[in-house]
Backbone bond lengths (Angstrom), bond angles and torsions (degrees), N, CA, C in turn:
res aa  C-N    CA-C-N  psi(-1)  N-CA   C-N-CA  omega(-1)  CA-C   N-CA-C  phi
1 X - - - 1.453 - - 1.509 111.07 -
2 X 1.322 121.30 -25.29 1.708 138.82 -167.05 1.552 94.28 -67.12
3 X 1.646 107.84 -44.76 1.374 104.05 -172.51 1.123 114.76 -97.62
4 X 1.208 140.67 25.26 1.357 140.61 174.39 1.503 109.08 -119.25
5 X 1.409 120.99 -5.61 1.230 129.20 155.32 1.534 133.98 -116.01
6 X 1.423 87.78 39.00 1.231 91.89 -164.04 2.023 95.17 -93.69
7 X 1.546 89.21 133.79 1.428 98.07 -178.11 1.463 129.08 -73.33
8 X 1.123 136.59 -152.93 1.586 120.45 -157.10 1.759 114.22 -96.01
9 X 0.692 116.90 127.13 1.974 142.66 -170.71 1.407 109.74 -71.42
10 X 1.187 132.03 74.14 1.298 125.28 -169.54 1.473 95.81 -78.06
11 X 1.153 134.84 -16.03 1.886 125.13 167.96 1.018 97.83 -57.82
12 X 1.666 131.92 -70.37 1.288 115.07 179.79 1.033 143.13 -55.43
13 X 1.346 116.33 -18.11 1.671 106.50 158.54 1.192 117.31 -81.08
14 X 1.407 109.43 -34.88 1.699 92.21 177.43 1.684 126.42 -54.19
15 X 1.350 99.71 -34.65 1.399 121.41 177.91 1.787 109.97 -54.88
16 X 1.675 106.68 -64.75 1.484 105.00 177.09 1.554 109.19 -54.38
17 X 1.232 133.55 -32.65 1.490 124.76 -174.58 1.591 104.83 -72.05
18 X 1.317 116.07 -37.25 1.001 115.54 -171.24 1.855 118.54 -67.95
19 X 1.541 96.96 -22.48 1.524 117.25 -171.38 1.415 89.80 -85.27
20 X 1.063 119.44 -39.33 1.882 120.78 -161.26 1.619 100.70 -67.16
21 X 1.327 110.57 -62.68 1.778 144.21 -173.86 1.546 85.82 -40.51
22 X 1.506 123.85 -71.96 0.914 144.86 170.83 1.413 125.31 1.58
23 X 1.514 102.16 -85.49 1.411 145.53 -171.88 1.686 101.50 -65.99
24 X 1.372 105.68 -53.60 1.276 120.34 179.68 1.904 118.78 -53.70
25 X 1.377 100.91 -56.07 0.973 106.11 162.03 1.950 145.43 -43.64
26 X 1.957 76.04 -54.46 1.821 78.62 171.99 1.364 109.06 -65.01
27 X 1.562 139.24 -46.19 1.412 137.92 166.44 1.179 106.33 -11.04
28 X 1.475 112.93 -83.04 1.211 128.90 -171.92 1.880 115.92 -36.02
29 X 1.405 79.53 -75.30 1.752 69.82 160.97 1.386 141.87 -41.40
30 X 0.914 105.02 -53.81 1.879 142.74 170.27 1.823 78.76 -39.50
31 X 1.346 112.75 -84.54 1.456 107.75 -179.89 1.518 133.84 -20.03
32 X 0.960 101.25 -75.75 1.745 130.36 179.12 1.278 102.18 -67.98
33 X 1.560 139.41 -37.19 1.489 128.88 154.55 1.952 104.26 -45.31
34 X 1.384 125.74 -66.50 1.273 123.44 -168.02 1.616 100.32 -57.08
35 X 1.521 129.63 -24.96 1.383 116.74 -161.47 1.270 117.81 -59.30
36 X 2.162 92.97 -43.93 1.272 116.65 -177.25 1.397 144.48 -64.65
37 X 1.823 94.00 -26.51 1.229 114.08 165.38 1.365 114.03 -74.61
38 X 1.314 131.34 -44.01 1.280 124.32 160.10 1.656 127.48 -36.04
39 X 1.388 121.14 -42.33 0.893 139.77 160.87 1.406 110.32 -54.83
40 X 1.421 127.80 -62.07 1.172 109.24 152.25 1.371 165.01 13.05
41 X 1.663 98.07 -106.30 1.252 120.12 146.22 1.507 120.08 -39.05
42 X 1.243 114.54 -41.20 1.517 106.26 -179.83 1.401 131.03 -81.76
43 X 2.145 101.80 -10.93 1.355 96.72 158.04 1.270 127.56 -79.71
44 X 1.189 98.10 -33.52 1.957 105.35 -162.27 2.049 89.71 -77.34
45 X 1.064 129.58 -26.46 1.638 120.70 149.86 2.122 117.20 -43.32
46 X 1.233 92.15 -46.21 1.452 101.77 -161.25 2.136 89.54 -82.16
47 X 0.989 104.59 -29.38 1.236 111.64 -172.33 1.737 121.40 -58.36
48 X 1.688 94.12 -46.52 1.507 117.39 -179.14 1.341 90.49 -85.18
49 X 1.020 142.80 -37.84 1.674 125.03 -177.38 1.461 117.63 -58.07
50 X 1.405 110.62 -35.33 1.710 122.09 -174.54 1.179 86.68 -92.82
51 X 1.303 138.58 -55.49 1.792 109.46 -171.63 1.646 110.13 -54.79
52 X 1.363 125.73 -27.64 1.256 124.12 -154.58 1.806 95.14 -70.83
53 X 1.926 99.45 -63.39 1.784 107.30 169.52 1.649 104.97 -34.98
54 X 1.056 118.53 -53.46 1.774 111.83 -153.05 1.606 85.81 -81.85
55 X 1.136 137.11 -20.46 1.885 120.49 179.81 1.887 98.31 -66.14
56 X 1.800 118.62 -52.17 0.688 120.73 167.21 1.544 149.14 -43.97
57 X 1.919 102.96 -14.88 1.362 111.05 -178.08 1.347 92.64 -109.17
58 X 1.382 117.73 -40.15 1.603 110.57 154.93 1.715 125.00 -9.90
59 X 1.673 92.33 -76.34 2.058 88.36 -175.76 1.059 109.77 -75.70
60 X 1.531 132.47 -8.16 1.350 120.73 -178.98 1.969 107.90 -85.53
61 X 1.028 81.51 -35.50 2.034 88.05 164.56 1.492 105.02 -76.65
62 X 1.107 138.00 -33.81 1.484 118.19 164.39 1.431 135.86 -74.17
63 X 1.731 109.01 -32.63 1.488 123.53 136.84 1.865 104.29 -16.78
64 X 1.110 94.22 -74.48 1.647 86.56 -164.93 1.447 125.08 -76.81
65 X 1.458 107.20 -24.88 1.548 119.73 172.83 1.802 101.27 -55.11
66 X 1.240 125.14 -61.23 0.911 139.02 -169.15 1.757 112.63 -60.70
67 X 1.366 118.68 -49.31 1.499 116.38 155.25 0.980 99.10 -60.48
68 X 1.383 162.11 -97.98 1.460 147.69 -167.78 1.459 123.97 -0.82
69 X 1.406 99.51 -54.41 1.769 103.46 -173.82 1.070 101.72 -64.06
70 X 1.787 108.91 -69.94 1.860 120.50 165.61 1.427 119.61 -6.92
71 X 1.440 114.41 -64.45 1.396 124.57 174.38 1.810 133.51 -59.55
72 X 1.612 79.26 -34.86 1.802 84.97 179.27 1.448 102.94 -88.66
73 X 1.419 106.46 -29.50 2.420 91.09 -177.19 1.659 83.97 -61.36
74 X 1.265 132.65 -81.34 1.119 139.11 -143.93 1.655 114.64 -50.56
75 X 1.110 101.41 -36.27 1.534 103.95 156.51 1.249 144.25 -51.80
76 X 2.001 87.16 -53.23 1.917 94.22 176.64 1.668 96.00 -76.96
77 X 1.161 137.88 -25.92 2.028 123.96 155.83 1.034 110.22 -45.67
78 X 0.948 142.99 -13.18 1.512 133.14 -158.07 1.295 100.19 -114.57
79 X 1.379 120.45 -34.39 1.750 139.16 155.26 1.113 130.79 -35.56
80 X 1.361 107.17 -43.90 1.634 126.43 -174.27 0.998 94.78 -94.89
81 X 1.267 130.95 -66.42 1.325 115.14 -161.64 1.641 105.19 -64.99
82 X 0.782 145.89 -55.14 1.312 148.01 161.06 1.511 124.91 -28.33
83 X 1.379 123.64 -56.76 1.461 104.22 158.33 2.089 110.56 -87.90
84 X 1.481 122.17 23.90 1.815 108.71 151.44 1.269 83.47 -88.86
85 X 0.876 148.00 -124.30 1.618 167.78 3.65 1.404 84.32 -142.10
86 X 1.251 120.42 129.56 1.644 137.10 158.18 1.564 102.21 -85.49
87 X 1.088 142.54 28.12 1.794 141.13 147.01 1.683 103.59 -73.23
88 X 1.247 116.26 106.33 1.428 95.19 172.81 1.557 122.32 -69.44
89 X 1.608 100.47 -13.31 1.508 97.99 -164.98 1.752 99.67 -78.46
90 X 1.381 101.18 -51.87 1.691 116.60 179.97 1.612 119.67 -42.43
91 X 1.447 99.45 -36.53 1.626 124.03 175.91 1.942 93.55 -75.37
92 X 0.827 153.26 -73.01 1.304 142.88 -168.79 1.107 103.79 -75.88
93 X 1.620 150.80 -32.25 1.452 111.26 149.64 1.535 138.32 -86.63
94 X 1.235 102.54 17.70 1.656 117.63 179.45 1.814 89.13 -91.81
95 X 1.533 110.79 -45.25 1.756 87.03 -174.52 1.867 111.88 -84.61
96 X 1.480 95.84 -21.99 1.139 82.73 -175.74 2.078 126.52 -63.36
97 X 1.701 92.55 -29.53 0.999 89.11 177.28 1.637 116.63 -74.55
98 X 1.350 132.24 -22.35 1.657 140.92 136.55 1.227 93.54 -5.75
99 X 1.681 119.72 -98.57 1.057 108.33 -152.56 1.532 123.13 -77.67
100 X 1.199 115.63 20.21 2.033 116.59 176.25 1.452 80.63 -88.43
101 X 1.144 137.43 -36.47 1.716 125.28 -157.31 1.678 102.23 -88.17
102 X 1.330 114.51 -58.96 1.150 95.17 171.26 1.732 128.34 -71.41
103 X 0.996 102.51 -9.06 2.137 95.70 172.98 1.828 111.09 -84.67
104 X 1.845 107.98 -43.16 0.942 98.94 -174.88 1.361 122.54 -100.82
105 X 1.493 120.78 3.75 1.508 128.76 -176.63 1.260 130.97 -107.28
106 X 1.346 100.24 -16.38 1.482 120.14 -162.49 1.321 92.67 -94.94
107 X 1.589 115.15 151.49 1.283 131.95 175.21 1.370 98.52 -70.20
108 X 1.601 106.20 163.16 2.119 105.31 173.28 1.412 80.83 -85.12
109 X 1.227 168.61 175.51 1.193 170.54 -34.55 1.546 101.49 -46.84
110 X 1.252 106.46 -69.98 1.854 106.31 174.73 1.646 120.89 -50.42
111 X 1.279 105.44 -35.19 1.388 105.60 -174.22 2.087 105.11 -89.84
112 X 0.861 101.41 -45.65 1.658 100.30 160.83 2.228 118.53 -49.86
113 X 1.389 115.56 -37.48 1.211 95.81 170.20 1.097 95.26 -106.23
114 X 1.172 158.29 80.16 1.163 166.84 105.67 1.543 109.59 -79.64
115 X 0.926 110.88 -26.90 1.940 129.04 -168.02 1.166 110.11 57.54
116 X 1.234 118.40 51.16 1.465 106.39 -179.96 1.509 103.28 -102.21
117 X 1.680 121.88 162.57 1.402 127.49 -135.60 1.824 91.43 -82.47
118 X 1.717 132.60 122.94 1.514 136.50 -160.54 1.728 89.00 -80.04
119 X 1.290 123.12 -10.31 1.707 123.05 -174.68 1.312 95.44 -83.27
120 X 1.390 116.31 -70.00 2.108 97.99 -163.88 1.874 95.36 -61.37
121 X 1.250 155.86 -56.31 1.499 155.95 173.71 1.825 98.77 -18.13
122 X 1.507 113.55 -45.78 1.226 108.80 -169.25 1.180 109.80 -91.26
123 X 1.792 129.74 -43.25 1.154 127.30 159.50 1.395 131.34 -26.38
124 X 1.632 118.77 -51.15 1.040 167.35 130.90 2.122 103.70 10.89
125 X 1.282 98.21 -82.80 1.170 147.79 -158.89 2.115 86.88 -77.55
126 X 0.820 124.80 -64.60 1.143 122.62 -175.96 1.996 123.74 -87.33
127 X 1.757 91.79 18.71 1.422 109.75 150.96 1.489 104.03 101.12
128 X 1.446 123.16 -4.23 1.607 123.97 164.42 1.654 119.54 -47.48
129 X 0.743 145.46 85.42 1.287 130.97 177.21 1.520 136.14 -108.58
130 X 1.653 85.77 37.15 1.650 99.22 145.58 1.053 115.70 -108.34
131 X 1.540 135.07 -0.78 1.357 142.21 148.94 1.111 127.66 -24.34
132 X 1.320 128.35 44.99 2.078 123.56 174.62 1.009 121.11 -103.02
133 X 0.979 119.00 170.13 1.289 134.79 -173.73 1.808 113.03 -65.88
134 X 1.497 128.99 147.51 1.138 111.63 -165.00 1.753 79.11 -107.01
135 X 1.951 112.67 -159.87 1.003 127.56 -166.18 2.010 99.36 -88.61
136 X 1.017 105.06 -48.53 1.604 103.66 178.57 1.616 101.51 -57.30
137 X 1.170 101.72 -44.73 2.151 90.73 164.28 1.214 128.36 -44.33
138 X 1.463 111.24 -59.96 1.488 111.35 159.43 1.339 135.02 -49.43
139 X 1.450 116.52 -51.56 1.596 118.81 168.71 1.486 116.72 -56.96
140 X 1.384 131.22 -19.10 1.524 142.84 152.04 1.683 98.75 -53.83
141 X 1.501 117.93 -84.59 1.413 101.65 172.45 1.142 152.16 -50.07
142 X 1.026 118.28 -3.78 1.434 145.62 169.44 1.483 98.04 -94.40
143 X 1.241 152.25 -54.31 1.327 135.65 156.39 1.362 139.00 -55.87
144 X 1.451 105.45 -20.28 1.460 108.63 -179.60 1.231 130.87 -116.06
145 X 1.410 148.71 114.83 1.367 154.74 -135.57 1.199 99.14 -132.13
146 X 1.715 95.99 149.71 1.722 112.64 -160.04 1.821 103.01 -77.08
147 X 1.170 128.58 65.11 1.218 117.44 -159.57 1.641 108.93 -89.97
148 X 1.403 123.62 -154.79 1.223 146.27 -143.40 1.440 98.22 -54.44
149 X 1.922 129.13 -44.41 1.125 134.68 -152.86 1.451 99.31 -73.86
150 X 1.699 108.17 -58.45 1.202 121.85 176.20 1.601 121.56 -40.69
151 X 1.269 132.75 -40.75 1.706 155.35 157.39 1.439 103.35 -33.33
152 X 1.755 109.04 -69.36 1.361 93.32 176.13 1.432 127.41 -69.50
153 X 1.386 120.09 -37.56 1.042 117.84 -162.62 2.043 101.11 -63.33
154 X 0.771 116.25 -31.58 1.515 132.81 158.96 1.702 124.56 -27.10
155 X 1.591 82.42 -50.49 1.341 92.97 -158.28 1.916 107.23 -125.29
156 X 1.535 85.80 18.74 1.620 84.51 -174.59 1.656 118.34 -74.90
157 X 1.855 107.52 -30.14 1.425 102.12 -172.71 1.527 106.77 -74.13
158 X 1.507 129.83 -11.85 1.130 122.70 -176.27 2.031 108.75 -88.74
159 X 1.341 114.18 -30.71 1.145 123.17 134.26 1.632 135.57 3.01
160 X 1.510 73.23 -91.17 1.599 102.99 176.28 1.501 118.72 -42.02
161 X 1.250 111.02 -50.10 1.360 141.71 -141.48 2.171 88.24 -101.39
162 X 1.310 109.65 -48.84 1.464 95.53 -171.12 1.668 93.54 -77.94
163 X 1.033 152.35 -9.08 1.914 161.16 -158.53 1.529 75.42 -96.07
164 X 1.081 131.64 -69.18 1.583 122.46 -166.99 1.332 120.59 -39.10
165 X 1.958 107.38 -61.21 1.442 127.81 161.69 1.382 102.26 -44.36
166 X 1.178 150.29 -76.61 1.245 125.61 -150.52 1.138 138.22 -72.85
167 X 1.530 93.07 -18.87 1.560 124.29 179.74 1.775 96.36 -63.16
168 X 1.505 107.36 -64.13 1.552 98.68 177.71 0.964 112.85 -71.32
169 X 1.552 150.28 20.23 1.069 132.55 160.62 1.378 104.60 -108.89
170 X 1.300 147.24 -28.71 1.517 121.60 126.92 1.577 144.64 -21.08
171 X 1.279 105.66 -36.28 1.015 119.87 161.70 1.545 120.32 -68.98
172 X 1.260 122.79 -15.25 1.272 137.64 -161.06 1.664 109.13 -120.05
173 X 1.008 114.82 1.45 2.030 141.15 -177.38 1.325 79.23 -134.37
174 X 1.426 176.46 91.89 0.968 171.41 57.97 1.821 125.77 -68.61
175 X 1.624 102.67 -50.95 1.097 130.41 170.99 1.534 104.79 -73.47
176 X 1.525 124.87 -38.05 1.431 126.87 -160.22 1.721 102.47 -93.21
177 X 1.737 107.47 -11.73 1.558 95.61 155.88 1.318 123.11 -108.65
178 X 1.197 138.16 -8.59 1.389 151.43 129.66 1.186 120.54 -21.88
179 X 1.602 131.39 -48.34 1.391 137.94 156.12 1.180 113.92 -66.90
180 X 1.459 116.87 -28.57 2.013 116.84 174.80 1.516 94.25 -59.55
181 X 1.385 112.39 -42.52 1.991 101.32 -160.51 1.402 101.76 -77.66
182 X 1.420 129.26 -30.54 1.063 112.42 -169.30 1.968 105.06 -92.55
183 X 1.333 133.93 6.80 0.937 147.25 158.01 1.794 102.08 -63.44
184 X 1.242 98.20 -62.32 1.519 107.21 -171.08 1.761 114.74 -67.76
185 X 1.473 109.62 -12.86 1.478 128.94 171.31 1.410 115.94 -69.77
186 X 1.617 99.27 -39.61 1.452 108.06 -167.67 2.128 92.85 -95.01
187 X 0.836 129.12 -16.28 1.669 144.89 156.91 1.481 96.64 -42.19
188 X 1.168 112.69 -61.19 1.476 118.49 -162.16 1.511 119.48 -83.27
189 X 1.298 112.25 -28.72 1.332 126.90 -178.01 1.895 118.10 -62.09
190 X 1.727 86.50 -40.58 1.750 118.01 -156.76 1.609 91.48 -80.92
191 X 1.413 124.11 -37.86 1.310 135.29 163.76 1.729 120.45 -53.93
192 X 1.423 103.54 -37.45 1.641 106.91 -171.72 1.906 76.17 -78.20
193 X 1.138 146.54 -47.92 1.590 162.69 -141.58 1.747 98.97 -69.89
194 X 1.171 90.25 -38.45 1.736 106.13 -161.96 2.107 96.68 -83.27
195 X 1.377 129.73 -58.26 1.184 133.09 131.97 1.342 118.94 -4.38
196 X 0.977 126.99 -74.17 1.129 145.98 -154.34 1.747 103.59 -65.82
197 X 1.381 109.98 -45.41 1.463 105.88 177.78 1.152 100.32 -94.64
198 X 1.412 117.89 -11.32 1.867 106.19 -171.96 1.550 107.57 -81.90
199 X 1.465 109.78 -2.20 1.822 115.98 153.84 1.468 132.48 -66.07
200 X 1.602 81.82 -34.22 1.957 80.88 173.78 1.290 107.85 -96.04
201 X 0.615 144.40 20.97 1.503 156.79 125.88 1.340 121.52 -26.13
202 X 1.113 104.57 -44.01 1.598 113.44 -154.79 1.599 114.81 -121.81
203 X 1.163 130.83 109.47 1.600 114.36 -172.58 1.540 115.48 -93.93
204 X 1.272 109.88 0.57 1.401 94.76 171.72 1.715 109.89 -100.83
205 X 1.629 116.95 -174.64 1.190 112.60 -172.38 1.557 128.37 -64.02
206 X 1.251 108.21 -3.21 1.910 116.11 165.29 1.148 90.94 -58.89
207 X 1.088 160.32 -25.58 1.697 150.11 -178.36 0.954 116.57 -58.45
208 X 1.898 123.70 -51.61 1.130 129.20 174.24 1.489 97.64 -55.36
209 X 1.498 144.93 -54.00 1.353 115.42 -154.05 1.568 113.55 -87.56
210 X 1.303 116.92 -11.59 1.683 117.64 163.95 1.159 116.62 -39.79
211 X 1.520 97.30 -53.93 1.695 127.20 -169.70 1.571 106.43 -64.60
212 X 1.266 109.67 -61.26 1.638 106.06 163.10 1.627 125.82 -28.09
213 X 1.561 108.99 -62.91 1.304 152.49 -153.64 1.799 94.27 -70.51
214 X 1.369 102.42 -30.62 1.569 110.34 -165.37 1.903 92.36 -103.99
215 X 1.458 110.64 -45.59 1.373 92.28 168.39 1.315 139.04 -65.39
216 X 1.227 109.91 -17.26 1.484 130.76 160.78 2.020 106.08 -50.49
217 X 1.185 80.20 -81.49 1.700 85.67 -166.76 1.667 112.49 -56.00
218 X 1.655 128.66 -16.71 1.192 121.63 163.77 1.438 117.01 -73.33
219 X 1.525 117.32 -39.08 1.516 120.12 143.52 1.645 138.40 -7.92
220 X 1.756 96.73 -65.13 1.304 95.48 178.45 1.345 94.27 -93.37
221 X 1.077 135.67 -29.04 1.821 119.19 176.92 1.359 117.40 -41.39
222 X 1.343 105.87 -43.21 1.608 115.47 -174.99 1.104 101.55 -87.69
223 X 1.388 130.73 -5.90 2.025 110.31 169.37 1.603 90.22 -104.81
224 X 1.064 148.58 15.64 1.190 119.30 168.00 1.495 99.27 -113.86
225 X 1.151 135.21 -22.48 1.665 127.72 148.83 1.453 90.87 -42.59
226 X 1.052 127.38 -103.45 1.153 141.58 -136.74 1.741 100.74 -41.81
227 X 1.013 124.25 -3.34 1.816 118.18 158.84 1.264 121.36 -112.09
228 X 1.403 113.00 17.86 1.343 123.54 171.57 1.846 116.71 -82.44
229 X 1.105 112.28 171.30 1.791 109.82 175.55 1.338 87.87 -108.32
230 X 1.363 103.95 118.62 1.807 117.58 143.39 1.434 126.59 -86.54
231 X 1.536 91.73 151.25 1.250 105.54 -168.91 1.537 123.70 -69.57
């Protein structure tokens, strides 16, 4: 009869809230850990796809960097020897062929820092072909080398394109430690959880301090979620 009137149990409620709060919590976490990893996974996917494009715009920008150089040594040879050489004939097709390589071979990036004149290139280009290069053209190419500006400008869309990739793949190591904390949230929660029943367990007053001991640690579980970024 003692126990059938027995009046109201504030251990046990504290206990079920604490089991509920609990339970509820690690979910949550548990959740927002899987969100993040999803997030994840889908950068470092998105990540290798743009490094793969930007490897690809890579050799095609070195493709041309590389004819560029090809084109300009062989040109400025063709320069020198062309204005030494007392052959007049050898001298007008030594420059002339100069300038077919540099108007029609050269990338506009190479042929722009080179400074050579963008009117005969276009003349050129739209089927004139008395369009060459004069001698002050040449002595410009012969002074001026495809240097540092020319490199990037070369190599900027492939650049561009790997800064994108890495960026999302930071973004993608970002999310994958964000889901570590909230992994380690739901660690902490399942621990206040574990407490929590290891009170009813026990009928004498060691219960109350499990129970404490467990409200404590769901406590700080839930303030250190609670400064995390959700998803």
């Amino acid at each position: 009869m003692s126990d059938e009137k027995k009046g109201f149990d504030v251990f046990e409620l504290a206990a079920a809230i604490l089991l509920g709060m609990g339970a509820i919590g690690a979910s949550v976490a548990g959740h927002q850990g899987n969100l993040w990893g999803g997030q994840s996974v889908e950068a470092y996917g998105e990540a290798a796809a743009l490094t793969t494009k930007a490897s690809t715009t890579y050799n095609d920008e070195l493709t041309v960097y590389m004819q560029d150089v090809q084109t300009d040594v062989r040109a400025k040879e063709l320069i020198w020897e062309g204005l030494e050489t007392e052959d007049e004939t050898a001298s007008q097709r030594q420059l002339g062929m100069a300038s077919w390589l540099l108007t029609a071979q050269l990338s506009d990036s190479a042929y722009a820092h080179l400074g050579l004149p963008e009117e005969t290139r276009k003349k050129y280009q739209e089927g004139d072909v008395e369009a060459v290069l004069v001698e002050e053209d040449f002595n410009k190419a012969l002074e001026t080398d495809l240097g540092e500006e020319y490199v990037d400008e070369v190599f900027s869309g492939s650049a561009e394109e790997f800064e994108v990739a890495d960026k999302r793949f930071l973004e993608g190591r970002n999310a994958n430690n964000i889901g570590d904390q909230f992994s380690l949230a739901t660690v902490i929660l399942t621990v206040a959880l574990f407490f929590g029943g290891l009170a009813l367990v026990f009928k004498t007053g060691i219960r109350w301090g499990f129970l404490s001991l467990g409200v404590i640690i769901f406590i700080l579980g839930a303030g250190y979620m609670s400064t995390l970024t959700w998803a």
